[in-house]
C-alpha positions in Angstrom: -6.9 15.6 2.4 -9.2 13.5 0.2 -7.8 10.6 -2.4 -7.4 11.9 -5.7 -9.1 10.5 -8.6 -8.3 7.2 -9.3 -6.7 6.5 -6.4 -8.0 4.3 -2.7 -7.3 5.5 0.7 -5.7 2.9 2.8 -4.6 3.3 6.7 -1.5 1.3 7.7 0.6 0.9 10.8 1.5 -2.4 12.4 0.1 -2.9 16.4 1.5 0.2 18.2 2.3 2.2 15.6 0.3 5.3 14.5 -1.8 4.5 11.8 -1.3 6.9 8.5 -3.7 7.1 5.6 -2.1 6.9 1.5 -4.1 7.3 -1.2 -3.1 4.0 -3.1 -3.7 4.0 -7.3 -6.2 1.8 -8.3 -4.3 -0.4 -10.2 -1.7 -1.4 -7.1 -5.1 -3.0 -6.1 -4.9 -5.9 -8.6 -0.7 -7.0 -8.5 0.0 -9.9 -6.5 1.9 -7.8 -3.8 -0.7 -5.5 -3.0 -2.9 -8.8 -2.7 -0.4 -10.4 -0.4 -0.7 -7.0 1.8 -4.8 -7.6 1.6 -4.1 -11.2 2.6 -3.1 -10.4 5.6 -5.5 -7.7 6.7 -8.4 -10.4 6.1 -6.1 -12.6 8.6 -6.0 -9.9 10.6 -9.2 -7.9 10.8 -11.3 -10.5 8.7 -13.1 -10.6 5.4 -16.3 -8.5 6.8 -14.3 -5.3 8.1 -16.3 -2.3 8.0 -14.5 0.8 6.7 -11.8 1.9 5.1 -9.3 -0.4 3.7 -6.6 -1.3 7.0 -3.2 -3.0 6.1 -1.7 -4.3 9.7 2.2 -3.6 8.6 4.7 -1.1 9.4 4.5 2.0 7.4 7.9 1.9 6.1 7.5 -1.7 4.5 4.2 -0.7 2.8 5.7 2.2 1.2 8.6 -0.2 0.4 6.3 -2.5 -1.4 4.4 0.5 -3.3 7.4 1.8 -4.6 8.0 -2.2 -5.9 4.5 -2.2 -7.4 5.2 1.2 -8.9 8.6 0.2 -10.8 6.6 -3.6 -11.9 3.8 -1.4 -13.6 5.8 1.3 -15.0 3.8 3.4 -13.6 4.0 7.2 -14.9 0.6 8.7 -13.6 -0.4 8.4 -10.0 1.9 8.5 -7.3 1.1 6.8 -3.7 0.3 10.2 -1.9 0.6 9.7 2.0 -2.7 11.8 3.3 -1.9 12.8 6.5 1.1 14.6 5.3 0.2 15.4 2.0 3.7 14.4 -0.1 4.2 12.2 -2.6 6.2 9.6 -2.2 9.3 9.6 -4.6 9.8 6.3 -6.8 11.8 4.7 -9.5 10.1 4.2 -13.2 12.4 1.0 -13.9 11.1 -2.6 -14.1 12.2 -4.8 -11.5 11.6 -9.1 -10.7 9.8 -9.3 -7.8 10.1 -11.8 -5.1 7.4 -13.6 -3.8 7.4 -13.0 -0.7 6.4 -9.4 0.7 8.8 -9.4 3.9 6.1 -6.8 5.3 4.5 -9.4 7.7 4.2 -9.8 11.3 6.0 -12.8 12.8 
């Protein structure tokens, strides 16, 4: 399955875990939690990686955070689609004060 229009594809999965493809919306990229999540991919895999955007977290606690970006923006258009599976991910339309801190990191 190929990322719809206006929407990324990211693969995520923490060390042992099977990596999973979601077609992210474009604007997740700019809010501060998404850019905590890129944060530590550069940590991870550098700035220079080659290919597809990789987030080194579980999958769980990325869709977690999504849904958190998706209530912040009020989002009523795209939905974070997981690829591999082709569903939607169901999520709240309510606006929330988010914490700072992402919780989605490896100790």
């Amino acid at each position: 399955m190929v990322a719809p229009k206006g929407c990324v594809t990211v693969r995520v999965g923490a060390e042992g875990e099977e990596q999973r493809r979601f077609a992210v919306p474009l604007d997740h990229l700019k809010h501060p939690l998404f850019g905590a999540l890129l944060d530590e991919a550069e940590r991870e895999y550098g700035f220079r990686h080659q290919g597809a955007i990789a987030i080194p977290c579980r999958v769980d606690r990325f869709v977690h955070v999504e849904r958190l970006i998706d209530r912040d923006l009020g989002a009523h258009g795209h939905q974070l689609v997981d690829l591999d599976c082709g569903a939607a991910t169901a999520h709240g339309h309510g606006h929330i004060h988010l914490p700072r801190f992402v919780g989605c990191f490896r100790a």
